[in-house]
C-alpha positions, 0 to 999 in steps of 0.5 A, a space after each residue: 506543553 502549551 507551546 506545542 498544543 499552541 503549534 499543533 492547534 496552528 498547524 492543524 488545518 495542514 494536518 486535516 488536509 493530509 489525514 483526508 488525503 491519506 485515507 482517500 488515497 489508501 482506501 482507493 483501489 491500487 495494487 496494495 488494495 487489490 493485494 491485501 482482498 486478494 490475499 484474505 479472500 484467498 488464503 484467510 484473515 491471517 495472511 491477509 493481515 499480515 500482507 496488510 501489515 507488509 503493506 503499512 509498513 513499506 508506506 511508513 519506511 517511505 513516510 520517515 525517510 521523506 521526513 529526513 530529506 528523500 526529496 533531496 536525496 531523489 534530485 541528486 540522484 534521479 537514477 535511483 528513481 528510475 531503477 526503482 520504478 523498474 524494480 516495482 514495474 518488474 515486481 507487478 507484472 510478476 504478479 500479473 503472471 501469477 494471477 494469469 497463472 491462478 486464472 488459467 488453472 482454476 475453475 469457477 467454483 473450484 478451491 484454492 490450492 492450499 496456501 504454502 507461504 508463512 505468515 512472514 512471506 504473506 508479510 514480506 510480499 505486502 512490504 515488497 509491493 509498497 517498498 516498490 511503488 515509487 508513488 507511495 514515495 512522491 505521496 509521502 514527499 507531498 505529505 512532508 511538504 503539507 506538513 511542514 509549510 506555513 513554517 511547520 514544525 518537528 512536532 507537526 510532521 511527528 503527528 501526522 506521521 502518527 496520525 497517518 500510521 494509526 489511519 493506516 492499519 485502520 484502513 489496510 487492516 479492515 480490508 484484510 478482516 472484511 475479505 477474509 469474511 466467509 460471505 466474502 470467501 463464498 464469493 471468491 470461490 464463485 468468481 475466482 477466476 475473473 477475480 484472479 482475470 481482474 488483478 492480472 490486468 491490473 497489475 500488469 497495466 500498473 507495471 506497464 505504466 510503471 516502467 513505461 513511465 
């Protein structure tokens, strides 16, 4: 036990580095971000935490596969990369088109249709859009690489992985209960349409620069 305290203590500042990053990157408006309000303000607190929980999870799939050696997997296989990053393009711009859609047929003021998806899909979808982002794999990849410099340890990454995972629902789980506030739904309704105008931009100017890239 103290030779783990004793290395968790050496390897601490590494640790703060990345929980610092972690949540400035999380907290940072994205597509995952603008998905998780979208879907609270929208559909309620339920969806939204569950396609906040969809969300945490695809970055934590990310997370421990970048633990057990992604990076090296990713250089002998780069094509896997590309395809995913067509995949994650081609998913945000289906998600442009949808919000394109949402936005052409409704009017300020007007209530949204009532949500058909279960909580499972709401889940699903949040899973998709991260298991898709070729970025979250890259972050994690740098975050591992943080961890375990300096002759890092088992210990260390196993830590910040908790730590990061802990952060996580903190961050994508808040966001899903303050949008889904009735304050927050009021607003919705007032400004659906350039709320639905402003995510398909978004996602179709991510998906672009995804596939382009």
């Amino acid at each position: 036990m103290d030779g783990l305290l004793t290395q968790l203590h050496v390897h601490w500042p590494h640790m703060a580095l990345v929980f610092t990053a972690f949540v400035v990157a999380t907290a940072s408006p994205g597509p995952a971000v603008l998905g998780i309000m979208a879907t609270s303000m929208a559909a309620g607190r339920k969806a939204g935490m569950m396609f906040a929980a969809g969300v945490l999870t695809g970055s934590m799939t990310w997370a421990l596969l970048a633990a057990i050696g992604l990076s090296a997997w990713l250089r002998a296989f780069a094509i896997g990369l590309v395809v995913l990053k067509v995949a994650g393009g081609l998913y945000l711009l289906w998600l442009a088109l949808k919000s394109l859609r949402s936005m052409l047929t409704a009017g300020s003021g007007d209530l949204p249709a009532a949500p058909t998806a279960t909580l499972v899909q709401y889940y699903r979808r949040g899973a998709l859009l991260h298991l898709t982002n070729p970025k979250a794999i890259l972050a994690w990849i740098a975050i591992v690489g943080i961890t375990q410099s300096d002759g890092g340890n088992g210990a260390a990454l196993v830590f910040t992985l908790a730590g990061c995972f802990l952060l996580g629902i903190v961050v994508f789980q808040g966001y899903a209960v303050i949008f889904a506030s009735r304050v927050m739904m009021r607003q919705y309704l007032k400004l659906r349409r350039y709320i639905e105008g402003a995510l398909a931009a978004v996602f179709g100017y991510a998906g672009i620069r995804l596939i382009a890239s």
